[in-house]
PDBQT receptor file of N, H, CA, C and O in Angstrom, charges set to zero:
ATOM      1  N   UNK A   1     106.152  76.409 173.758  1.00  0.00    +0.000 N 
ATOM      2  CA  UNK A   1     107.456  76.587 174.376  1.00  0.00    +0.000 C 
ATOM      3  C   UNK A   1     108.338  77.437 173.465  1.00  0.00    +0.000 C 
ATOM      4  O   UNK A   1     108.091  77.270 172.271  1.00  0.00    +0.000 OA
ATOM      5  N   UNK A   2     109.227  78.238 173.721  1.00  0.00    +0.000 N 
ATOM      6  H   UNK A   2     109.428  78.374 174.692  1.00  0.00    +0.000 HD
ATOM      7  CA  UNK A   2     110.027  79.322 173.365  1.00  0.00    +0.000 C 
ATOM      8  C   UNK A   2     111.385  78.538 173.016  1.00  0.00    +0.000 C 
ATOM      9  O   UNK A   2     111.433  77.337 173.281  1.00  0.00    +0.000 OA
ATOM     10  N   UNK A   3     112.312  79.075 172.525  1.00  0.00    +0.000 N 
ATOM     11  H   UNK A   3     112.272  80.051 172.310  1.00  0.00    +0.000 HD
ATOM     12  CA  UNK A   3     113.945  77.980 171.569  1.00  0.00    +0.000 C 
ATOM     13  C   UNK A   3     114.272  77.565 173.577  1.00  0.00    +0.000 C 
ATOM     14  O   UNK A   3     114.131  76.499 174.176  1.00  0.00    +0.000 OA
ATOM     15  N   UNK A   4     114.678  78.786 174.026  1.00  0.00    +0.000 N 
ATOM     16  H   UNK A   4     114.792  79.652 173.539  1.00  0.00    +0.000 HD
ATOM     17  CA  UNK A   4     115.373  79.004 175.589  1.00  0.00    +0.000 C 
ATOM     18  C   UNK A   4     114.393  77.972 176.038  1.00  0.00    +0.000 C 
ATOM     19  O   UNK A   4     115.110  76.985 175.875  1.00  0.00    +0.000 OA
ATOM     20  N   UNK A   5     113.218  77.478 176.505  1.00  0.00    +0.000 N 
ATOM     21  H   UNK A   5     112.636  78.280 176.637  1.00  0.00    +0.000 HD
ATOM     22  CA  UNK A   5     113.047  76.579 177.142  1.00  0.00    +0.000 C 
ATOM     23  C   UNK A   5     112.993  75.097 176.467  1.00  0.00    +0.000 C 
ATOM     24  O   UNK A   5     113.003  74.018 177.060  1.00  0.00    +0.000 OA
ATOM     25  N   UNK A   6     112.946  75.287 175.370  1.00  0.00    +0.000 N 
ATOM     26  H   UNK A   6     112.938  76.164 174.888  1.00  0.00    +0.000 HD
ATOM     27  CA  UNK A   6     113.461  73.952 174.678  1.00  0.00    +0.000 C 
ATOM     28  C   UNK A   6     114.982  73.683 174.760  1.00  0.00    +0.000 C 
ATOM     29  O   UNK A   6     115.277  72.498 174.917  1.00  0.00    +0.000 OA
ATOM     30  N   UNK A   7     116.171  74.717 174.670  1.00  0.00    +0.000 N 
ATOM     31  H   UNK A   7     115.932  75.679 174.542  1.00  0.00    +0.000 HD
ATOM     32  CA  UNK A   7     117.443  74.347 174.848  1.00  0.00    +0.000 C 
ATOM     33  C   UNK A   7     117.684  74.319 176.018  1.00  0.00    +0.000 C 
ATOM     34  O   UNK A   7     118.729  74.925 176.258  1.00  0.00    +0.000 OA
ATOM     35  N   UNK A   8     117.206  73.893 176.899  1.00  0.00    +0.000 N 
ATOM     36  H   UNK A   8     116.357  73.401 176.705  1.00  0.00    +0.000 HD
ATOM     37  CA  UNK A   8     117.168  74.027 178.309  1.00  0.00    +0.000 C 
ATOM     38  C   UNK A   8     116.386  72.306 178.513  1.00  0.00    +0.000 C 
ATOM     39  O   UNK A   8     117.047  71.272 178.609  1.00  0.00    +0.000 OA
ATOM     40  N   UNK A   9     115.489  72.353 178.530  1.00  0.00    +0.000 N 
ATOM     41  H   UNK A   9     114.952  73.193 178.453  1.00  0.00    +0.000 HD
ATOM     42  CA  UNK A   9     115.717  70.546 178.051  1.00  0.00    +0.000 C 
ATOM     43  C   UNK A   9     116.494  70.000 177.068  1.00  0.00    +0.000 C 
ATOM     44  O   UNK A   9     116.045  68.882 176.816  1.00  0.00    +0.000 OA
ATOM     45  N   UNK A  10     117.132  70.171 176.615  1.00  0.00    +0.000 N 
ATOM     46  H   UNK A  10     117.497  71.080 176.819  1.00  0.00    +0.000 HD
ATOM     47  CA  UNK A  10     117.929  69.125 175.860  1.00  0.00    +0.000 C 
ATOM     48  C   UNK A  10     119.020  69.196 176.361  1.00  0.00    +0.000 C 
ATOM     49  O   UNK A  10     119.809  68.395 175.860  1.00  0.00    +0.000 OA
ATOM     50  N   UNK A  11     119.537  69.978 177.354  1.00  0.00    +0.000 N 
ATOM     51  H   UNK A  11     118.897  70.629 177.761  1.00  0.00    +0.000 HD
ATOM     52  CA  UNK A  11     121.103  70.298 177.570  1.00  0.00    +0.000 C 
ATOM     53  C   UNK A  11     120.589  69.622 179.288  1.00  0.00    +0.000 C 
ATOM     54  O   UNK A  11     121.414  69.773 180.189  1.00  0.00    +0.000 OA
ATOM     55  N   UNK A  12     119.719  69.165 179.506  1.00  0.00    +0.000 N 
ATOM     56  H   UNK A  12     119.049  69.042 178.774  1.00  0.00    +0.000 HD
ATOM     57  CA  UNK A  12     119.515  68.682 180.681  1.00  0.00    +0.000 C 
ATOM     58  C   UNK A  12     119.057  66.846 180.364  1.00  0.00    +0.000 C 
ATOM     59  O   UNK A  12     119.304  65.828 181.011  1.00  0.00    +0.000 OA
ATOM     60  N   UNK A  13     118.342  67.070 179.134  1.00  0.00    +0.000 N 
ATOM     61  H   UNK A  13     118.141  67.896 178.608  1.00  0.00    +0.000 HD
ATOM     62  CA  UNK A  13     118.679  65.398 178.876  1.00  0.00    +0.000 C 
ATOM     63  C   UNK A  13     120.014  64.964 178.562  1.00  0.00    +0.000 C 
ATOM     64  O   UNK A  13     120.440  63.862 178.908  1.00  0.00    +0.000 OA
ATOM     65  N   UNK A  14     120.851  66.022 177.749  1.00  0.00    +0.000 N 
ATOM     66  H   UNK A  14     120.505  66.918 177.468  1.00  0.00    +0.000 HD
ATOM     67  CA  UNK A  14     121.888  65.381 177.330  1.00  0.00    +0.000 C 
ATOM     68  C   UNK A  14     122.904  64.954 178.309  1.00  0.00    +0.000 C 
ATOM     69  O   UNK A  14     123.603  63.949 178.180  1.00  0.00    +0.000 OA
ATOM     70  N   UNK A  15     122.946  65.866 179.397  1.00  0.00    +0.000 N 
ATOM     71  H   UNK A  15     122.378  66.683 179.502  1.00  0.00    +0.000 HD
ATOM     72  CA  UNK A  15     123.810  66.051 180.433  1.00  0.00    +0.000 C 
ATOM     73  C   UNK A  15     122.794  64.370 181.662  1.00  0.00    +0.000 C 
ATOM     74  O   UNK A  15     123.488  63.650 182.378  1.00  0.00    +0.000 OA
ATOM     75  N   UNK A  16     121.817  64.248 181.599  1.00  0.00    +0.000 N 
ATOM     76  H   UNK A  16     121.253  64.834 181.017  1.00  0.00    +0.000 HD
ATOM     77  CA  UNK A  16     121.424  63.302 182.249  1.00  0.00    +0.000 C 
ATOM     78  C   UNK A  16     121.610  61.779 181.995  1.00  0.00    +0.000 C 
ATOM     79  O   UNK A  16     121.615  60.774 182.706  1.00  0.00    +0.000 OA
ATOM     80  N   UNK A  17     121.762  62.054 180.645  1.00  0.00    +0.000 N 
ATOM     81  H   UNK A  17     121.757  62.870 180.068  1.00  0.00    +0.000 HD
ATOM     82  CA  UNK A  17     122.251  60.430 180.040  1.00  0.00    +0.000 C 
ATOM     83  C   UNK A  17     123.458  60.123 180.738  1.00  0.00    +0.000 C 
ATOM     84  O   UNK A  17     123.719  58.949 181.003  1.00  0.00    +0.000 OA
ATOM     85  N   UNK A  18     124.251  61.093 181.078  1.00  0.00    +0.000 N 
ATOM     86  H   UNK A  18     124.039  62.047 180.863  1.00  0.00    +0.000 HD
ATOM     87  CA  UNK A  18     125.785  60.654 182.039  1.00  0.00    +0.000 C 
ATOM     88  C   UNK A  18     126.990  60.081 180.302  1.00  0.00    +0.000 C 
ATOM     89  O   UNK A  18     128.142  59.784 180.618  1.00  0.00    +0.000 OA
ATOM     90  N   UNK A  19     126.718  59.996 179.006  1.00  0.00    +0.000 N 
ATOM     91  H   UNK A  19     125.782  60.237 178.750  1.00  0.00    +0.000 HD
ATOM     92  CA  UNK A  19     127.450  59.936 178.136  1.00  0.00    +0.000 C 
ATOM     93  C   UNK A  19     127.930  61.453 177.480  1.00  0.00    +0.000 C 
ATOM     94  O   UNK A  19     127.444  62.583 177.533  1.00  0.00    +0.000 OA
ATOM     95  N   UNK A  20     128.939  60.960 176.944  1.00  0.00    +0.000 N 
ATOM     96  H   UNK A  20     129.333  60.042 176.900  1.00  0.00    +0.000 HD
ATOM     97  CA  UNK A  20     129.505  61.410 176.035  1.00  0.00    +0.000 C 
ATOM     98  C   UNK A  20     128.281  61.933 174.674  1.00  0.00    +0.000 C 
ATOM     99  O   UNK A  20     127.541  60.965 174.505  1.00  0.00    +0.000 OA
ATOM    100  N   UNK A  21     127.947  62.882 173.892  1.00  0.00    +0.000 N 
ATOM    101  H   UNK A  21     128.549  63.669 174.029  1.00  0.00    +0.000 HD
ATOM    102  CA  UNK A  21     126.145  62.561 173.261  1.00  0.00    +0.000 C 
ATOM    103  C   UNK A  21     126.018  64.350 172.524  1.00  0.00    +0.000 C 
ATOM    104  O   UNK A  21     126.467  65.376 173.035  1.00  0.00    +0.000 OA
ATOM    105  N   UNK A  22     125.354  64.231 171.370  1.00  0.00    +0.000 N 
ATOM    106  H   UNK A  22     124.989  63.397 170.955  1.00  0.00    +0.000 HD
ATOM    107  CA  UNK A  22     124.935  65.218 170.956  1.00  0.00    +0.000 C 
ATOM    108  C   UNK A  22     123.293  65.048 170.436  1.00  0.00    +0.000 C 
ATOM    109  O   UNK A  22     122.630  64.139 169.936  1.00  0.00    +0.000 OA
ATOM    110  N   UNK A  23     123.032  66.536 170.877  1.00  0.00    +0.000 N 
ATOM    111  H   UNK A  23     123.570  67.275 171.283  1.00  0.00    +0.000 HD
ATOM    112  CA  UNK A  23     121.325  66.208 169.866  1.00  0.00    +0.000 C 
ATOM    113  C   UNK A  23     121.269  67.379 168.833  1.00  0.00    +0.000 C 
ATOM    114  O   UNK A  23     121.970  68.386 168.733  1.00  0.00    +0.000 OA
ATOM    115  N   UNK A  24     120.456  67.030 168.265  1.00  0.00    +0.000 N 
ATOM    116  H   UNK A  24     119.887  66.212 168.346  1.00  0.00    +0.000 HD
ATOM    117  CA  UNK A  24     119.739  68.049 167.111  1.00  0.00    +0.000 C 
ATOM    118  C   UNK A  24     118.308  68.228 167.374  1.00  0.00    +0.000 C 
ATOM    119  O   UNK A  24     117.797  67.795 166.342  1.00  0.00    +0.000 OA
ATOM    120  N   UNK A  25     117.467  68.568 168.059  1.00  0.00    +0.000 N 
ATOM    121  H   UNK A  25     117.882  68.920 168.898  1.00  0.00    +0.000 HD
ATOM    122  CA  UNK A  25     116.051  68.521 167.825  1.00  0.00    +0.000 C 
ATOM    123  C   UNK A  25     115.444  69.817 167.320  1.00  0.00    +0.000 C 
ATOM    124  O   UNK A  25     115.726  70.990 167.565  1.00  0.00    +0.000 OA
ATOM    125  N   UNK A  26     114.322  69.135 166.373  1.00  0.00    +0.000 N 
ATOM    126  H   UNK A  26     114.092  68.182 166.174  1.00  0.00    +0.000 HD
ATOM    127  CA  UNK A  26     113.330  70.921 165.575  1.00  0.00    +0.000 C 
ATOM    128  C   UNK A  26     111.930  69.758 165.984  1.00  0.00    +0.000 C 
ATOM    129  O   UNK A  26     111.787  68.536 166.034  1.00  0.00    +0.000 OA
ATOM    130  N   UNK A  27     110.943  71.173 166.257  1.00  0.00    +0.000 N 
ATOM    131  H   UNK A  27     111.060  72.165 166.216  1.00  0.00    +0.000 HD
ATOM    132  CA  UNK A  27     109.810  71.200 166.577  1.00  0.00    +0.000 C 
ATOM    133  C   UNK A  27     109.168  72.201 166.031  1.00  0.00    +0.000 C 
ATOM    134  O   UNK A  27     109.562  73.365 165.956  1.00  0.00    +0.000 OA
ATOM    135  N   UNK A  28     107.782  71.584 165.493  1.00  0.00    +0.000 N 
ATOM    136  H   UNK A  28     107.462  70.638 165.554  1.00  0.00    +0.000 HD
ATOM    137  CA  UNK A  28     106.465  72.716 164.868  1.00  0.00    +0.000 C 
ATOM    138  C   UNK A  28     106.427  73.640 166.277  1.00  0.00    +0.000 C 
ATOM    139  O   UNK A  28     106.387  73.386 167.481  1.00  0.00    +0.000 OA
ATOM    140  N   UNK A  29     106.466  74.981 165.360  1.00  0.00    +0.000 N 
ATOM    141  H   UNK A  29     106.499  75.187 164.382  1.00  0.00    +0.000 HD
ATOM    142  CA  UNK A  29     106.047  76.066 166.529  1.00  0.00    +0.000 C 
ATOM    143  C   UNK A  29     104.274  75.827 166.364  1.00  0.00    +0.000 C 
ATOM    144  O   UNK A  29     103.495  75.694 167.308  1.00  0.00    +0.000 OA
ATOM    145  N   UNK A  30     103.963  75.819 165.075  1.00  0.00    +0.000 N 
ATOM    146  H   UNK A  30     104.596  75.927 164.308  1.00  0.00    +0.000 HD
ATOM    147  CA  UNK A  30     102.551  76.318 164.882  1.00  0.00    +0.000 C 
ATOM    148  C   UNK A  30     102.695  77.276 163.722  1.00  0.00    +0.000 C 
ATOM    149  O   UNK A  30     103.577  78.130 163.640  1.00  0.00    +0.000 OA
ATOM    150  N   UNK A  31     101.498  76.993 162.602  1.00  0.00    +0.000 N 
ATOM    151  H   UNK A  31     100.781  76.299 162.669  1.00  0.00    +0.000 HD
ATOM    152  CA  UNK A  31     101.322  77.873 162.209  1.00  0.00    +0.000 C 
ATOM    153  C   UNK A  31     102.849  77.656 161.213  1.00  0.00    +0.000 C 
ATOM    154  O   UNK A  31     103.764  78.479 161.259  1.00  0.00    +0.000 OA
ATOM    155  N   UNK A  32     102.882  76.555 160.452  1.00  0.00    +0.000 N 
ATOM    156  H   UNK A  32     102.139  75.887 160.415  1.00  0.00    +0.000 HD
ATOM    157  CA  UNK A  32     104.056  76.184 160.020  1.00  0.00    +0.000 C 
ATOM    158  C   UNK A  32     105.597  77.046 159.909  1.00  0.00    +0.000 C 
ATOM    159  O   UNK A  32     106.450  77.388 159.090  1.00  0.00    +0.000 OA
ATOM    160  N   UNK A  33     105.183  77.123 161.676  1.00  0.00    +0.000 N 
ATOM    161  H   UNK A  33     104.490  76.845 162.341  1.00  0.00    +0.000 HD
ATOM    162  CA  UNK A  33     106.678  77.878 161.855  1.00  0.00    +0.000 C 
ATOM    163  C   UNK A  33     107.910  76.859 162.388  1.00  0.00    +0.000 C 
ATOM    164  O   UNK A  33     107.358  75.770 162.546  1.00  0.00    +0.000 OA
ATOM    165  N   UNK A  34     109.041  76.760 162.664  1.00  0.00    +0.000 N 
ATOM    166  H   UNK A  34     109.489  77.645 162.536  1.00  0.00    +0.000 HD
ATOM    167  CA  UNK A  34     109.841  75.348 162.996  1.00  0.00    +0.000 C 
ATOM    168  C   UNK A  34     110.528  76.103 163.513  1.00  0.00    +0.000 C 
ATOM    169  O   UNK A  34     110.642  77.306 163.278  1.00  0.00    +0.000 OA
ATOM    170  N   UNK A  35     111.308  75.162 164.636  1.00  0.00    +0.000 N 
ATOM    171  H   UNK A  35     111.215  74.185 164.827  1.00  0.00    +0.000 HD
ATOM    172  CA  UNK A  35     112.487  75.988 165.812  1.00  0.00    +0.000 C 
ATOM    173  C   UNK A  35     113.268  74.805 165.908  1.00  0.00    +0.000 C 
ATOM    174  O   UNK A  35     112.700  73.757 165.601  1.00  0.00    +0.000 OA
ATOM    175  N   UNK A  36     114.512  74.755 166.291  1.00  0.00    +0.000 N 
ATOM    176  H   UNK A  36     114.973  75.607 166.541  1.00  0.00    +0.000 HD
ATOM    177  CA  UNK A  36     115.566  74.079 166.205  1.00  0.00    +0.000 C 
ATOM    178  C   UNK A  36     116.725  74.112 167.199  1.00  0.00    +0.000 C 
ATOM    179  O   UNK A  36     117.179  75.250 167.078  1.00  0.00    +0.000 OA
ATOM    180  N   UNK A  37     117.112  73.761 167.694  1.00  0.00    +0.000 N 
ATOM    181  H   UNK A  37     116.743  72.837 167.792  1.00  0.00    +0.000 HD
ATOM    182  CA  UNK A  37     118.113  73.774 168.516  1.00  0.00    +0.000 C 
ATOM    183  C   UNK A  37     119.024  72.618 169.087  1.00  0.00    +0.000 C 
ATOM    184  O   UNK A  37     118.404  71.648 169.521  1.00  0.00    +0.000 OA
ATOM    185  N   UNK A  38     120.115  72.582 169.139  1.00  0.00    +0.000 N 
ATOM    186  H   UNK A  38     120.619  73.370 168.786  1.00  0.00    +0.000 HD
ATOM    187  CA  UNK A  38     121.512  71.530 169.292  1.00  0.00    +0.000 C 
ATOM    188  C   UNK A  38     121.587  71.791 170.841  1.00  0.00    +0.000 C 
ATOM    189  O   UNK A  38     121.044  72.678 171.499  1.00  0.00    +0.000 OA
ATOM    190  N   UNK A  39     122.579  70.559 171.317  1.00  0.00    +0.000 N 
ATOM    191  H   UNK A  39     123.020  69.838 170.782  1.00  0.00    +0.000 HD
ATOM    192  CA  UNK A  39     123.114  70.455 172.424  1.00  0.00    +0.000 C 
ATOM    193  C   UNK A  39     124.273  69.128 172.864  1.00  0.00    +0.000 C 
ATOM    194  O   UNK A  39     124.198  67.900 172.911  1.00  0.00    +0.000 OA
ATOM    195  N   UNK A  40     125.137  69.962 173.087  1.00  0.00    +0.000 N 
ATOM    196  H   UNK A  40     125.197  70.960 173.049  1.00  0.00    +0.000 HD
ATOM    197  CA  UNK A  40     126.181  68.363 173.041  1.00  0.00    +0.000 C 
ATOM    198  C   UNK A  40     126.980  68.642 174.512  1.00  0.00    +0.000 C 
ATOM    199  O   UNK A  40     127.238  69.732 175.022  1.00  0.00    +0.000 OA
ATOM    200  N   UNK A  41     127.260  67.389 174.978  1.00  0.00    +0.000 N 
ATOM    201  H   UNK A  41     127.050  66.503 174.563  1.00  0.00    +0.000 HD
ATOM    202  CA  UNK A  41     127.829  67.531 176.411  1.00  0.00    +0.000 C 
ATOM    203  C   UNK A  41     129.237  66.472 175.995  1.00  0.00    +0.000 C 
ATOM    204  O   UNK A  41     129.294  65.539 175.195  1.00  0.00    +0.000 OA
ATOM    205  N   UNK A  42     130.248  67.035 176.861  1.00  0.00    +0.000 N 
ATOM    206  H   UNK A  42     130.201  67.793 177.511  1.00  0.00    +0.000 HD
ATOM    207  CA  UNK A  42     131.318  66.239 176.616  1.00  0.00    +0.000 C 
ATOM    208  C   UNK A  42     131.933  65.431 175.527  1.00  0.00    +0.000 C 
ATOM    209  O   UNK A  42     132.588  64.388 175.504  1.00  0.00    +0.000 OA
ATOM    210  N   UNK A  43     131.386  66.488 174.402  1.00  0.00    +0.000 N 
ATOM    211  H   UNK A  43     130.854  67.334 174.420  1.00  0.00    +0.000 HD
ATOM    212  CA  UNK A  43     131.657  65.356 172.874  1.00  0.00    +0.000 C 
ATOM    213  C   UNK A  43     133.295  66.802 172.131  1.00  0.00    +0.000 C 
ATOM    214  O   UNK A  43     133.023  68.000 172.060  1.00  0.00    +0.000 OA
ATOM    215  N   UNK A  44     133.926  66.569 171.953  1.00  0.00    +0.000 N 
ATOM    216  H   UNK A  44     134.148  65.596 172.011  1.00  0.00    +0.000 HD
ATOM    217  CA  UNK A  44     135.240  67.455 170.744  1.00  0.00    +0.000 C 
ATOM    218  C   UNK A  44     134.197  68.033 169.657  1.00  0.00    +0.000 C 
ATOM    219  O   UNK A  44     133.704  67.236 168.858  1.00  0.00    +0.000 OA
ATOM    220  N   UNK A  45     133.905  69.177 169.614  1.00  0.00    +0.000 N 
ATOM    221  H   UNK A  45     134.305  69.824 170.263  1.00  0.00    +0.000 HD
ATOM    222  CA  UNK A  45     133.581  69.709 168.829  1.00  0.00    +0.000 C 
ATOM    223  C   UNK A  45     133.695  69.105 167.576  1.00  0.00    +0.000 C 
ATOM    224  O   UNK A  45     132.671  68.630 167.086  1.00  0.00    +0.000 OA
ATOM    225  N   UNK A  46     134.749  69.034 166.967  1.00  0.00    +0.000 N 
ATOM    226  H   UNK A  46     135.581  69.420 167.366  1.00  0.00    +0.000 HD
ATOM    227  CA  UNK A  46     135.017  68.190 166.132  1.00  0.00    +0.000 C 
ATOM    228  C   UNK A  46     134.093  66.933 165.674  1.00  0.00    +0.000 C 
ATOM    229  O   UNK A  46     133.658  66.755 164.536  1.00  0.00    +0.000 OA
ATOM    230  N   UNK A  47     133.995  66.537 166.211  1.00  0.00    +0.000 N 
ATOM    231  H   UNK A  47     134.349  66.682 167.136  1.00  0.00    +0.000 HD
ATOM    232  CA  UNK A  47     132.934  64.751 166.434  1.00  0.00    +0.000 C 
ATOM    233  C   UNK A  47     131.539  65.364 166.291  1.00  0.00    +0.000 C 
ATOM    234  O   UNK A  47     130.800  64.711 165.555  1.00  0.00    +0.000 OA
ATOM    235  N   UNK A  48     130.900  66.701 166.940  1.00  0.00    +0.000 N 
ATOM    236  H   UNK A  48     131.501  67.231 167.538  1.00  0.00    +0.000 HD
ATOM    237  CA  UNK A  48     129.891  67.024 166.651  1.00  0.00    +0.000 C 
ATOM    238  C   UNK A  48     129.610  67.345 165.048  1.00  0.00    +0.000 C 
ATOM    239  O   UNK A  48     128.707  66.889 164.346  1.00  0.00    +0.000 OA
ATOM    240  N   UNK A  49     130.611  68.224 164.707  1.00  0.00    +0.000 N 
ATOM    241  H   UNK A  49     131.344  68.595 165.278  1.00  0.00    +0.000 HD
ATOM    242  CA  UNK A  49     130.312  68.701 163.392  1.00  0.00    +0.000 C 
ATOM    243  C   UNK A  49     130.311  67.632 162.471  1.00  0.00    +0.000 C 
ATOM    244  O   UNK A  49     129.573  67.671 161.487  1.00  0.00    +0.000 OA
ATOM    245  N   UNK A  50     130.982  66.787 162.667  1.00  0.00    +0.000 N 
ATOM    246  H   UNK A  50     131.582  66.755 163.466  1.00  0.00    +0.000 HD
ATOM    247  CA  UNK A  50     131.003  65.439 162.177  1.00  0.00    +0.000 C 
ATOM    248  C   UNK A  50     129.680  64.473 161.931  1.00  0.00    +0.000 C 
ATOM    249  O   UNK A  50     129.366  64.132 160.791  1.00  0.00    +0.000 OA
ATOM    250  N   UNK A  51     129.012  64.104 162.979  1.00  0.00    +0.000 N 
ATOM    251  H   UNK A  51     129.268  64.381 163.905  1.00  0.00    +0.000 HD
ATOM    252  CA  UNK A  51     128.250  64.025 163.090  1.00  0.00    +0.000 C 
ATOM    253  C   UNK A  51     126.879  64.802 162.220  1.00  0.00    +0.000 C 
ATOM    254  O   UNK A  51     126.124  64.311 161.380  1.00  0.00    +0.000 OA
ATOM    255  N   UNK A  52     126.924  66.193 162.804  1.00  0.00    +0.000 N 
ATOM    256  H   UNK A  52     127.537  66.592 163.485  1.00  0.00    +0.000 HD
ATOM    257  CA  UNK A  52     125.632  66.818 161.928  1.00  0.00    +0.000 C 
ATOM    258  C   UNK A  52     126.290  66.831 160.798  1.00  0.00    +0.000 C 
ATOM    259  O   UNK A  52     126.119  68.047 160.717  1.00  0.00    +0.000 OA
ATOM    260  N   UNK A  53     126.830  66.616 159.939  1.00  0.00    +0.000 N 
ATOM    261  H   UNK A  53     126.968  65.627 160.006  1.00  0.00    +0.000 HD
ATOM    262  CA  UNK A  53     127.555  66.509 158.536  1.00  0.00    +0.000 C 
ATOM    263  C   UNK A  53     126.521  65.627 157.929  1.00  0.00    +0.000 C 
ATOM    264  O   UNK A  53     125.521  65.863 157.251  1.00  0.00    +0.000 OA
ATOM    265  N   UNK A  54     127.155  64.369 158.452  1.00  0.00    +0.000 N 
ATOM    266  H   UNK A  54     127.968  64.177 159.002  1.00  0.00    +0.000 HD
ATOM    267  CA  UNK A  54     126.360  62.748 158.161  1.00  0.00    +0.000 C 
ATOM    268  C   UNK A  54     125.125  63.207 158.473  1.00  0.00    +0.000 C 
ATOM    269  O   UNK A  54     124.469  63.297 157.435  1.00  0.00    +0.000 OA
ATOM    270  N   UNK A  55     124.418  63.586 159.561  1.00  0.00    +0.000 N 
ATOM    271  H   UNK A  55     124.951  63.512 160.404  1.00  0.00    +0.000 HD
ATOM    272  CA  UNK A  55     122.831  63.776 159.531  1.00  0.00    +0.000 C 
ATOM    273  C   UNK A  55     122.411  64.259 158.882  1.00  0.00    +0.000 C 
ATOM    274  O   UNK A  55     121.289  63.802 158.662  1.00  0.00    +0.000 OA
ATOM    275  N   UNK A  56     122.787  65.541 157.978  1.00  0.00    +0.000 N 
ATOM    276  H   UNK A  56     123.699  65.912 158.157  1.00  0.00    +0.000 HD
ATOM    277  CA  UNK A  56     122.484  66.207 156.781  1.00  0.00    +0.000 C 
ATOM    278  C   UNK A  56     122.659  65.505 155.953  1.00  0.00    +0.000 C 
ATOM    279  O   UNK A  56     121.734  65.289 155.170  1.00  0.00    +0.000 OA
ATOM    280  N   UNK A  57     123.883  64.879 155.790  1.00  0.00    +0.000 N 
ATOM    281  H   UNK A  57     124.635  65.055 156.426  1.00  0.00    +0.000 HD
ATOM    282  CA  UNK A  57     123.798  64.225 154.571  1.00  0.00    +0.000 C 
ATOM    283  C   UNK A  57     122.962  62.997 153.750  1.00  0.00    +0.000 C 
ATOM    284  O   UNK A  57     122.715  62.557 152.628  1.00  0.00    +0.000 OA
ATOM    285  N   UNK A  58     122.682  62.758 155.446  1.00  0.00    +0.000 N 
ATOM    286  H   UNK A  58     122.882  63.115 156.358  1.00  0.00    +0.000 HD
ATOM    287  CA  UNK A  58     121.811  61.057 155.194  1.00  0.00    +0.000 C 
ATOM    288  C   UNK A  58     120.570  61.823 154.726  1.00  0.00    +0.000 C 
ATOM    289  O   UNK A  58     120.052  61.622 153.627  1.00  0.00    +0.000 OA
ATOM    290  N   UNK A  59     120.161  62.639 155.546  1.00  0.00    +0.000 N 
ATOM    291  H   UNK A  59     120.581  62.802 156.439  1.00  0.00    +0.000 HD
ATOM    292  CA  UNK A  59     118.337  62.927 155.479  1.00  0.00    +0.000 C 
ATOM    293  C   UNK A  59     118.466  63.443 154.072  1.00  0.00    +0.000 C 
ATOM    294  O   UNK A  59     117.645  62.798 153.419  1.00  0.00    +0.000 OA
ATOM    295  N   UNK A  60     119.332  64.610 152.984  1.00  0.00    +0.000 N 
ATOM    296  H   UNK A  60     119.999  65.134 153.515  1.00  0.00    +0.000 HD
ATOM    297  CA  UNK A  60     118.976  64.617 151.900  1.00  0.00    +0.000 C 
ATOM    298  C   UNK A  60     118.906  63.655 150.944  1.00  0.00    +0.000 C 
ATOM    299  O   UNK A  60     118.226  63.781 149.925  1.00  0.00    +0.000 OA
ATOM    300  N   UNK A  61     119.946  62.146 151.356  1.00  0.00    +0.000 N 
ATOM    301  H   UNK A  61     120.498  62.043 152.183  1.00  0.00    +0.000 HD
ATOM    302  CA  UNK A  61     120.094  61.189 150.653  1.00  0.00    +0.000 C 
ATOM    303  C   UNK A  61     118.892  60.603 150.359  1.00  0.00    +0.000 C 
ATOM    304  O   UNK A  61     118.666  59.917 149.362  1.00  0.00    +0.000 OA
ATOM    305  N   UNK A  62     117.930  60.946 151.454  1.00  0.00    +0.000 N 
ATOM    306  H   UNK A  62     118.114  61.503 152.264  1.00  0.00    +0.000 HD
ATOM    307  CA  UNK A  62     116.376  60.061 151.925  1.00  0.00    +0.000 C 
ATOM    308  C   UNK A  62     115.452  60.741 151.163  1.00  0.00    +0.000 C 
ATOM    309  O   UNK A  62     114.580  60.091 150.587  1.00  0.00    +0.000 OA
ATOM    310  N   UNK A  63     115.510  62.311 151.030  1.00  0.00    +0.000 N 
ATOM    311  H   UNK A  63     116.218  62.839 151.498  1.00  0.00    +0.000 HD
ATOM    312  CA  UNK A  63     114.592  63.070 150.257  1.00  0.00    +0.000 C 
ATOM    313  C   UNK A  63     114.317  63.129 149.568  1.00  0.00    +0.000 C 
ATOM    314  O   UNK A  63     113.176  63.352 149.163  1.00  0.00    +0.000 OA
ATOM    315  N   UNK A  64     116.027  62.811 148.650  1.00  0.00    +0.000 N 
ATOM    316  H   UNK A  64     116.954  62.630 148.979  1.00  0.00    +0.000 HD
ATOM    317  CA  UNK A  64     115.768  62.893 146.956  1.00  0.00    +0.000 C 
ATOM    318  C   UNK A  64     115.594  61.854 146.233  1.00  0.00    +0.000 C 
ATOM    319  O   UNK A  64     115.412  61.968 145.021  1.00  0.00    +0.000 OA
TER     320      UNK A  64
């Protein structure tokens, strides 16, 4: 699958949950290549960046 048909499901799950909701998802392309893509429905920008802040911050907390 290509980023466009992956951000194209997630902006259709996100929008299907019927909440307020952001995602982050990355997936192996293959060939240890990685693709990534966000999607948030009805959330203040604000609250998103917020959010991926803490998710960054937790997962390096976990790494090191």
């Amino acid at each position: 699958m290509d980023e466009q048909e992956v951000r194209k499901k997630c902006e259709a799950f996100v929008k299907g949950l019927g909440i307020s909701c952001f995602i982050v998802f990355g997936w192996e392309k293959g060939n240890q290549q990685y693709g990534m893509v966000s999607s948030y429905h009805r959330m203040p920008v604000q609250a998103v960046i917020k959010g991926m802040s803490w998710a960054l911050n937790d997962i390096v907390n976990k790494s090191m």
